[in-house]
C-alpha beads as a LAMMPS data file, in Angstrom:
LAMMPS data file: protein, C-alpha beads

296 atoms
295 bonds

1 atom types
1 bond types

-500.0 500.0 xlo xhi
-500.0 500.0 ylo yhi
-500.0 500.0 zlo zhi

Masses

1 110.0

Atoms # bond

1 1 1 -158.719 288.992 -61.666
2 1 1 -156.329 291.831 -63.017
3 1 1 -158.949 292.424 -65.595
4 1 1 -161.732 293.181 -63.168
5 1 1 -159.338 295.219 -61.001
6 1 1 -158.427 297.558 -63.853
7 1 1 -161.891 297.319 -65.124
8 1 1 -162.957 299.724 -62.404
9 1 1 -160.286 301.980 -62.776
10 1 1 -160.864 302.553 -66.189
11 1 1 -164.516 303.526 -66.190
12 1 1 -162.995 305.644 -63.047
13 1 1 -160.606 307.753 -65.394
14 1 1 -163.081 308.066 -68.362
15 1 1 -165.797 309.409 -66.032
16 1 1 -163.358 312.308 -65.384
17 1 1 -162.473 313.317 -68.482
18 1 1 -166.004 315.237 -69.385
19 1 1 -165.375 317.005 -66.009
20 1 1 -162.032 318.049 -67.022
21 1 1 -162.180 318.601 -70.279
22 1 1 -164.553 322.049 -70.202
23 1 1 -162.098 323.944 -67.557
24 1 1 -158.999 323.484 -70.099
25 1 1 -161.157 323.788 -73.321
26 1 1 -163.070 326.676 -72.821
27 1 1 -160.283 329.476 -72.467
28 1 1 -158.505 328.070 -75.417
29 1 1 -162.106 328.330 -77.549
30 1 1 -162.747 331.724 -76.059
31 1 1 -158.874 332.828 -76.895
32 1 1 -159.234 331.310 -80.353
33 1 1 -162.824 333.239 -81.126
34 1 1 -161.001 336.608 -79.637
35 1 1 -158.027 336.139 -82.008
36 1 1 -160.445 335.632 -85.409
37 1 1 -162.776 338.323 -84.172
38 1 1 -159.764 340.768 -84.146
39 1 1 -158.097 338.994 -87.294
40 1 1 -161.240 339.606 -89.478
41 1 1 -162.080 343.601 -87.781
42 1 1 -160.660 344.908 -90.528
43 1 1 -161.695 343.079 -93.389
44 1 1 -165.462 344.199 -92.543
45 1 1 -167.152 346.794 -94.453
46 1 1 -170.039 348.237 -95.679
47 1 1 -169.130 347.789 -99.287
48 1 1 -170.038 344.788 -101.373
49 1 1 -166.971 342.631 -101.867
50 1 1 -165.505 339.492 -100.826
51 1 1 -164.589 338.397 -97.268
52 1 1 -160.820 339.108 -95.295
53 1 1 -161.070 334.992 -93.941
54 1 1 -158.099 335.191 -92.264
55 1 1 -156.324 337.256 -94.718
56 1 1 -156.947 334.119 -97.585
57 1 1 -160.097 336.570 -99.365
58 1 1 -156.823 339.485 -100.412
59 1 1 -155.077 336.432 -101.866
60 1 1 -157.871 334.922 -103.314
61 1 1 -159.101 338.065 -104.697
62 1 1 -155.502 339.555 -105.888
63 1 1 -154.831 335.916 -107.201
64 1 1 -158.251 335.955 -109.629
65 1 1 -157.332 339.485 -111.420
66 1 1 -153.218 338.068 -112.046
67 1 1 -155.143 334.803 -113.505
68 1 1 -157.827 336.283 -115.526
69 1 1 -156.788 339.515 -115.877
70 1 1 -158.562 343.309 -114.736
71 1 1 -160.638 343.420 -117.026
72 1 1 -162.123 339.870 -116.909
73 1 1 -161.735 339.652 -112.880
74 1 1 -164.077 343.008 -113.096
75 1 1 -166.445 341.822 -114.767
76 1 1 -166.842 338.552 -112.780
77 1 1 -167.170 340.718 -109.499
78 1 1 -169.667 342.677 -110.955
79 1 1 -171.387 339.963 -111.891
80 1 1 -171.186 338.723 -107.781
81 1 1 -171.513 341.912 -105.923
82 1 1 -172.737 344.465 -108.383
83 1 1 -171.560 347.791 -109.724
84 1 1 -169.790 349.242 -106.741
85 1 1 -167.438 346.578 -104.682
86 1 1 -164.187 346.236 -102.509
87 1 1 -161.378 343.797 -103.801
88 1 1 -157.985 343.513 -102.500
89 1 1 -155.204 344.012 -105.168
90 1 1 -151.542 343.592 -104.086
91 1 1 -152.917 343.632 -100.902
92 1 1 -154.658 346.996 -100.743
93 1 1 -158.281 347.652 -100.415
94 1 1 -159.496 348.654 -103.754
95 1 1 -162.542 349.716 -105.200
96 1 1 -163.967 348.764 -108.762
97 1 1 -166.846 351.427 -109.764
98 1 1 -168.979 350.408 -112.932
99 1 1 -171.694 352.503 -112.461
100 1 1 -171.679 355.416 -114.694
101 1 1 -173.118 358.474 -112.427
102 1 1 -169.527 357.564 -110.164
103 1 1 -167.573 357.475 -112.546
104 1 1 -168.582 360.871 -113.386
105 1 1 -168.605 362.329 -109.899
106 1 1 -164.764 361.101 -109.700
107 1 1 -163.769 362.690 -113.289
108 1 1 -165.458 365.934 -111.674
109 1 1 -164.187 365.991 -108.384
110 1 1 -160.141 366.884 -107.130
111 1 1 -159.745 364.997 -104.507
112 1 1 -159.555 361.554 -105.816
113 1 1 -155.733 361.138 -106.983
114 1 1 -154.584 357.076 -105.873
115 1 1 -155.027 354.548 -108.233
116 1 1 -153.164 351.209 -108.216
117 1 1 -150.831 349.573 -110.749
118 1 1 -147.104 348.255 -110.421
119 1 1 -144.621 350.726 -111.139
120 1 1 -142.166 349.028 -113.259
121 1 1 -146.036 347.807 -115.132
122 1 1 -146.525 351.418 -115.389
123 1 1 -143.689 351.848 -117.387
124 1 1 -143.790 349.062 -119.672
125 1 1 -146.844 350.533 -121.387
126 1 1 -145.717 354.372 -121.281
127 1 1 -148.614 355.111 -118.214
128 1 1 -146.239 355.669 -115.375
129 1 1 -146.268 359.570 -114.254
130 1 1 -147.265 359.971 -118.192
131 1 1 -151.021 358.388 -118.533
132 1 1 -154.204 360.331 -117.811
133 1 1 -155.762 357.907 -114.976
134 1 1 -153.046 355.185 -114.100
135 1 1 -150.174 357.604 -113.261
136 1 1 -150.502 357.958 -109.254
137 1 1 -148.945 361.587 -109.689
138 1 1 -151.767 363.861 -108.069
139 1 1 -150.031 366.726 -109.521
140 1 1 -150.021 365.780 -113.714
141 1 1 -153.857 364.769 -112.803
142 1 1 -154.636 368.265 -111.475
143 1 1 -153.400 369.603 -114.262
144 1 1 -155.290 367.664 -116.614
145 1 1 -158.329 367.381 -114.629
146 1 1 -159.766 370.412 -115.920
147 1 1 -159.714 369.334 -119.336
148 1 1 -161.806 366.452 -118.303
149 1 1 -164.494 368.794 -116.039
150 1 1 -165.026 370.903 -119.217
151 1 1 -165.130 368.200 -121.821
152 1 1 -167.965 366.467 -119.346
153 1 1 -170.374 369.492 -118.833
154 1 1 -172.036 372.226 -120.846
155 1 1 -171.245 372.592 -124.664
156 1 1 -168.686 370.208 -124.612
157 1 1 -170.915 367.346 -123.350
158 1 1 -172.925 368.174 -125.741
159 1 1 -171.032 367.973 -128.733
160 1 1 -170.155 365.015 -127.296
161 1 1 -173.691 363.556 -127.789
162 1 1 -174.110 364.854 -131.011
163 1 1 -170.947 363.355 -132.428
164 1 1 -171.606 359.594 -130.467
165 1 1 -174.736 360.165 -132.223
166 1 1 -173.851 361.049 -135.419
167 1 1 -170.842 358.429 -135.556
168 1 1 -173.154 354.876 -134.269
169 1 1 -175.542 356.026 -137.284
170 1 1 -172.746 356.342 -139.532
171 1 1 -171.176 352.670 -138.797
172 1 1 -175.088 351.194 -138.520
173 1 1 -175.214 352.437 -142.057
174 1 1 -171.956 350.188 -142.521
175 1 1 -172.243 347.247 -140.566
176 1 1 -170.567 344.933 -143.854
177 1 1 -167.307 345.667 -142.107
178 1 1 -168.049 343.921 -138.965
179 1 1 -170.356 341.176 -140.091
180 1 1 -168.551 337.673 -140.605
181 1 1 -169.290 335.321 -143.016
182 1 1 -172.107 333.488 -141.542
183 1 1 -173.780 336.969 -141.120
184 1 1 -173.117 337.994 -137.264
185 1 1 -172.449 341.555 -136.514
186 1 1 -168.999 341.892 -134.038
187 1 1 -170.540 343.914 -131.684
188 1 1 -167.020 344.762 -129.782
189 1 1 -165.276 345.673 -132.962
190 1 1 -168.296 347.944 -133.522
191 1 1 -168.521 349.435 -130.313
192 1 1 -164.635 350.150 -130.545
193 1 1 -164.920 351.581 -133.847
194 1 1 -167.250 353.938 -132.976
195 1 1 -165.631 354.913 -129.700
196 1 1 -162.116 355.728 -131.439
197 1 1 -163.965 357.676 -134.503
198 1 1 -165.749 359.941 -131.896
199 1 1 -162.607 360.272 -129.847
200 1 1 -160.825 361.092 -133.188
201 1 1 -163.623 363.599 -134.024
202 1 1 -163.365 365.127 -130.658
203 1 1 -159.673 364.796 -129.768
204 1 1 -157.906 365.117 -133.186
205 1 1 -159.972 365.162 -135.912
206 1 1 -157.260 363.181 -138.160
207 1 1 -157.999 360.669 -141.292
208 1 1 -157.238 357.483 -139.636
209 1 1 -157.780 353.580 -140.485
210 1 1 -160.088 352.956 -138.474
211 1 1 -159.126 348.640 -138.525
212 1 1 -155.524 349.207 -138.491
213 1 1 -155.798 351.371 -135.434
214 1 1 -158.720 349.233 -133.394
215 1 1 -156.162 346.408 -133.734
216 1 1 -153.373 347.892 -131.960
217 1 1 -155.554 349.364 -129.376
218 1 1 -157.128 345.739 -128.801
219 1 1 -152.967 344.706 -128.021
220 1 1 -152.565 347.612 -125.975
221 1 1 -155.226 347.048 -123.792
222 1 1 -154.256 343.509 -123.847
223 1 1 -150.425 344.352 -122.623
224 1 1 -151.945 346.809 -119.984
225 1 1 -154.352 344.034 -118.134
226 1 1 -151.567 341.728 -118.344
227 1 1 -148.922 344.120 -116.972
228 1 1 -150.439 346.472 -114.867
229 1 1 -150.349 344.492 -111.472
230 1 1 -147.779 341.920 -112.286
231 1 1 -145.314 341.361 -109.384
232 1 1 -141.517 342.674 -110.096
233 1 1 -140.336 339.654 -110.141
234 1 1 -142.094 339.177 -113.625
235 1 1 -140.583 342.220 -115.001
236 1 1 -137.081 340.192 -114.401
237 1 1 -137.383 337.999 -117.227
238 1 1 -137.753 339.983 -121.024
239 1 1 -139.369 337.164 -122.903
240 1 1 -142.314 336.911 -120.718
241 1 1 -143.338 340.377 -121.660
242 1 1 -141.560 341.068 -125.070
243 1 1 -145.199 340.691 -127.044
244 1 1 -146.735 343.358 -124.466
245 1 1 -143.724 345.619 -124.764
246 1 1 -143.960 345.390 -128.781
247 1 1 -147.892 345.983 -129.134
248 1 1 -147.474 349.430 -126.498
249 1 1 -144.891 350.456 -129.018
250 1 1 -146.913 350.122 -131.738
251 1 1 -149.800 351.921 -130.765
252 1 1 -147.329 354.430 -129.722
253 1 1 -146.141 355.049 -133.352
254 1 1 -149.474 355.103 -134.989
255 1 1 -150.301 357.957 -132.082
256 1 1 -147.344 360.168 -133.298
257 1 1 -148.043 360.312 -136.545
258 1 1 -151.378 361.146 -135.498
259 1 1 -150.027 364.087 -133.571
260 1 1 -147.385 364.702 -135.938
261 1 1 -150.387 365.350 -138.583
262 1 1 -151.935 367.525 -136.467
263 1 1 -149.092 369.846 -135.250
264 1 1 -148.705 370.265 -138.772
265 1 1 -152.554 370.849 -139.423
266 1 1 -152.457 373.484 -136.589
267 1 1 -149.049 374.766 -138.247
268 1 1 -150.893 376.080 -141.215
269 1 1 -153.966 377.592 -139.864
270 1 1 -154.418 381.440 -139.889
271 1 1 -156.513 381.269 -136.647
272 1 1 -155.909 378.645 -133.980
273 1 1 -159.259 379.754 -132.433
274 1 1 -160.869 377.925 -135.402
275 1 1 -159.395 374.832 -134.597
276 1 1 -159.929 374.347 -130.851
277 1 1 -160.911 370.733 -129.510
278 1 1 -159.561 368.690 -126.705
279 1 1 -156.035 367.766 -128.050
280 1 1 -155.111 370.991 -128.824
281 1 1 -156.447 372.662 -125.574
282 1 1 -154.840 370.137 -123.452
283 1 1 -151.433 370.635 -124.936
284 1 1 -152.154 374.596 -125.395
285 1 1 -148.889 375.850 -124.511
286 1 1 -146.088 373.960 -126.671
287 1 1 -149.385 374.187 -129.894
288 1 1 -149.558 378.047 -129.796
289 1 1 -145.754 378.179 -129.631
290 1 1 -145.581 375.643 -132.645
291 1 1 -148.354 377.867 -134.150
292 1 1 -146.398 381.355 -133.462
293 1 1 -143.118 379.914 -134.863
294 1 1 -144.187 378.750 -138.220
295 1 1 -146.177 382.256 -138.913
296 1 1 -144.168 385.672 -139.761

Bonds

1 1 1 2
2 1 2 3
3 1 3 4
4 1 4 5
5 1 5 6
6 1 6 7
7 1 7 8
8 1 8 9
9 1 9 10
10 1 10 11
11 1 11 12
12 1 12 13
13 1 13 14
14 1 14 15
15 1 15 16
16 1 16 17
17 1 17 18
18 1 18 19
19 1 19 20
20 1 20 21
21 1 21 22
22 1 22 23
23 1 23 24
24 1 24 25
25 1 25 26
26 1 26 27
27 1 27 28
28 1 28 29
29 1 29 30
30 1 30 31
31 1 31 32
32 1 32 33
33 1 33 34
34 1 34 35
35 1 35 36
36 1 36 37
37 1 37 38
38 1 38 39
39 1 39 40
40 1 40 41
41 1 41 42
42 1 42 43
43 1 43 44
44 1 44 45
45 1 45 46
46 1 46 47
47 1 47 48
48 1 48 49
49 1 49 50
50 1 50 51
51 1 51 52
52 1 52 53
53 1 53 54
54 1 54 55
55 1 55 56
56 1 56 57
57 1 57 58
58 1 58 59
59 1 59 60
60 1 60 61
61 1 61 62
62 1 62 63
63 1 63 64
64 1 64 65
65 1 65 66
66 1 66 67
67 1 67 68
68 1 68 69
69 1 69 70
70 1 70 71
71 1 71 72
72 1 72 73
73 1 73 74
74 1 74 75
75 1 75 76
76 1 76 77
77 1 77 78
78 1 78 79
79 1 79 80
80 1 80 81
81 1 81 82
82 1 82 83
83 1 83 84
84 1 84 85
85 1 85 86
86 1 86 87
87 1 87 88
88 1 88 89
89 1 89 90
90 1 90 91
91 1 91 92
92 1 92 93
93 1 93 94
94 1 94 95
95 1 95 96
96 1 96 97
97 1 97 98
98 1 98 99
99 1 99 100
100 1 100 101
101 1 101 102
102 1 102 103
103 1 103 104
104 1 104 105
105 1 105 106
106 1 106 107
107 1 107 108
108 1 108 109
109 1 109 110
110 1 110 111
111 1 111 112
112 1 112 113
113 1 113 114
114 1 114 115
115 1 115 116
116 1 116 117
117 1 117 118
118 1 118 119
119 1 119 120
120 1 120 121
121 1 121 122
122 1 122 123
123 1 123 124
124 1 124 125
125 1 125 126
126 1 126 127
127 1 127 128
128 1 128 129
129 1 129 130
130 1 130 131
131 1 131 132
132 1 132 133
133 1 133 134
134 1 134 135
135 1 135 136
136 1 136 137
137 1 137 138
138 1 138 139
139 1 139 140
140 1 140 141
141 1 141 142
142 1 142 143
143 1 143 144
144 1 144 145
145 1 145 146
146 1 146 147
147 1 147 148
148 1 148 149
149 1 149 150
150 1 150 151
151 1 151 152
152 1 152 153
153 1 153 154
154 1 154 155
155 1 155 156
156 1 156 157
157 1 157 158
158 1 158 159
159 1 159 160
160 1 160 161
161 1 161 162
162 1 162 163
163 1 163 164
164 1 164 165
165 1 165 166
166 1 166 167
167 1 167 168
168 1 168 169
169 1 169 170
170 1 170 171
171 1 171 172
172 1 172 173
173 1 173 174
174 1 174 175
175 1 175 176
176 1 176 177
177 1 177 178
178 1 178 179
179 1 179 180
180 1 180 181
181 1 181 182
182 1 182 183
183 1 183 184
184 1 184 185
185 1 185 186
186 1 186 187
187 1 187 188
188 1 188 189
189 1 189 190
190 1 190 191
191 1 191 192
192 1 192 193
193 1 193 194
194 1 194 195
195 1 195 196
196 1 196 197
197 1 197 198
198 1 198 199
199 1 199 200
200 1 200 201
201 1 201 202
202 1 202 203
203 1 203 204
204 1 204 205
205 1 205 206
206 1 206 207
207 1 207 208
208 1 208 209
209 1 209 210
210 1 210 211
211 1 211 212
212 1 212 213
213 1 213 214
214 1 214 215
215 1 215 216
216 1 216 217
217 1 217 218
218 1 218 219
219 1 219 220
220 1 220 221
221 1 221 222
222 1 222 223
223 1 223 224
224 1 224 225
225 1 225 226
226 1 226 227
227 1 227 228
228 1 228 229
229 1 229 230
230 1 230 231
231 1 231 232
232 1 232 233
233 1 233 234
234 1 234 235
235 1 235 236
236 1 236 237
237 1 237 238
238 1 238 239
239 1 239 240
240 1 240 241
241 1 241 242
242 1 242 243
243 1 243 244
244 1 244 245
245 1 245 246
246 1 246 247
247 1 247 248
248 1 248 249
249 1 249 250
250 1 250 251
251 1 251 252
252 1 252 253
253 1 253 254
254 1 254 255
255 1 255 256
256 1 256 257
257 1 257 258
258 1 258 259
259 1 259 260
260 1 260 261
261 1 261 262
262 1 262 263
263 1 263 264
264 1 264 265
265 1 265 266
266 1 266 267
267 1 267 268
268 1 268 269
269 1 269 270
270 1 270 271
271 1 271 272
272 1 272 273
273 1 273 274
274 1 274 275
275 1 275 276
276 1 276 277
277 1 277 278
278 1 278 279
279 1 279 280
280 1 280 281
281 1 281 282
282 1 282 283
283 1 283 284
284 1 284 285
285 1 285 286
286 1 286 287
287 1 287 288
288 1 288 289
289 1 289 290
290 1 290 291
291 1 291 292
292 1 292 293
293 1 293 294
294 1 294 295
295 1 295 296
């Protein structure tokens, strides 16, 4: 009996529920759409990248480059989006250009002065307010930056071909030194030997070692894409980065006595005119006063 009197009741109350159930859901859904609409505004662009999602896509992204490092990270997004994309690194929008022709209209132009990188990472491998690209000090870069414009158009550019030219058919002509035992050429060792003896024959124009030196640049750029966006909290504890700190230094040294030759090269010359290049343009002022001092 109490059965068949509740029985009623409950199909009663269940039959009221689908009635009920659309006036109280449907604000909260349209509420809830609103709210991600707005959340995700301004994670949209125009430029390749990955998504904002609720603000999980700038730790996602900024997460990938501390775990595989810039250099790796880039290369995986170009892989996904191409040669021009939007990442999120420390939480800024930030673009990574691969594409040549940019690259070039950015090296050209003065109005392009922000780029990212901690500042206590800065420091640990001699870049902050100091280095040519990573330095965010607008005013350094528009100093250099016409050094750059001239060594990219007329007779330096090309000079420039002629000695990239001239140096790949000199190291072809010497590929023993990068072959391994089971007779595979090291392509990267190759390509950086050839890039540091045409920046030598451009820059410096100094007798180097050409292994000695492509080793310590290989641990410099190795302490700068594991440095350059590291959180502060990481530059807190000295063992964690005592191997980075010790590979910047000795690049460092190997530079100075590269400049040290040089000052001294440019010492001795009767005419600094006949020893122009890019080094001793670039530091033109303190060169010609070395110069002046050490002649009568």
């Amino acid at each position: 009996m109490v059965l068949e009197m509740l029985n009623p009741m409950h199909y009663n109350i269940t039959s009221m529920v689908p009635e009920a159930m659309p006036a109280a859901t449907m604000p909260i859904l349209l509420l809830t759409g609103l709210f991600l609409l707005v959340w995700n505004y301004e994670g949209t662009s125009s430029i390749p990248g990955p998504g904002y999602c609720m603000g999980i896509g700038p730790l996602i992204s900024h997460g990938r480059f501390l775990w595989m490092g810039i250099g790796s990270a880039c290369n995986y997004y170009n892989r996904v989006y191409g040669e021009f994309m939007r990442v999120w690194i420390s939480g800024e929008e930030t673009l990574i250009i691969s594409k040549s022709s940019s690259m070039f209209h950015i090296m050209k132009h003065n109005h392009y002065s922000s780029r990212f990188g901690s500042k206590l990472g800065l420091q640990c491998i001699g870049m902050h307010e100091k280095g040519i690209i990573f330095n965010n000090n607008p005013d350094l870069w528009k100093t250099t930056r016409p050094f750059f414009m001239k060594a990219l158009s007329g007779p330096g550019l090309v000079r420039m071909v002629t000695v990239c030219a001239e140096s790949l058919k000199t190291h072809l002509d010497r590929l023993e030194e990068v072959t391994n035992e089971s007779g595979y050429v090291d392509v990267l060792t190759l390509l950086r030997r050839v890039m540091l003896d045409t920046s030598n024959m451009l820059f410096l124009r100094i007798p180097l070692d050409e292994s000695a030196i492509v080793v310590k640049i290989q641990g410099y750029f190795d302490a700068w894409q594991a440095l350059l966006i590291k959180p502060d909290i990481f530059f807190k504890i000295s063992w964690l980065y005592k191997k980075y700190e010790k590979s910047v230094k000795d690049l460092k040294d190997a530079i100075e006595v590269l400049i040290a030759e040089k000052r001294r090269r440019i010492s001795t010359e009767e005419k600094l005119e006949e020893c122009m290049d890019f080094a001793t343009e670039a530091c033109g002022t303190s060169l010609s006063w070395t110069w002046s001092c050490a002649k009568p």
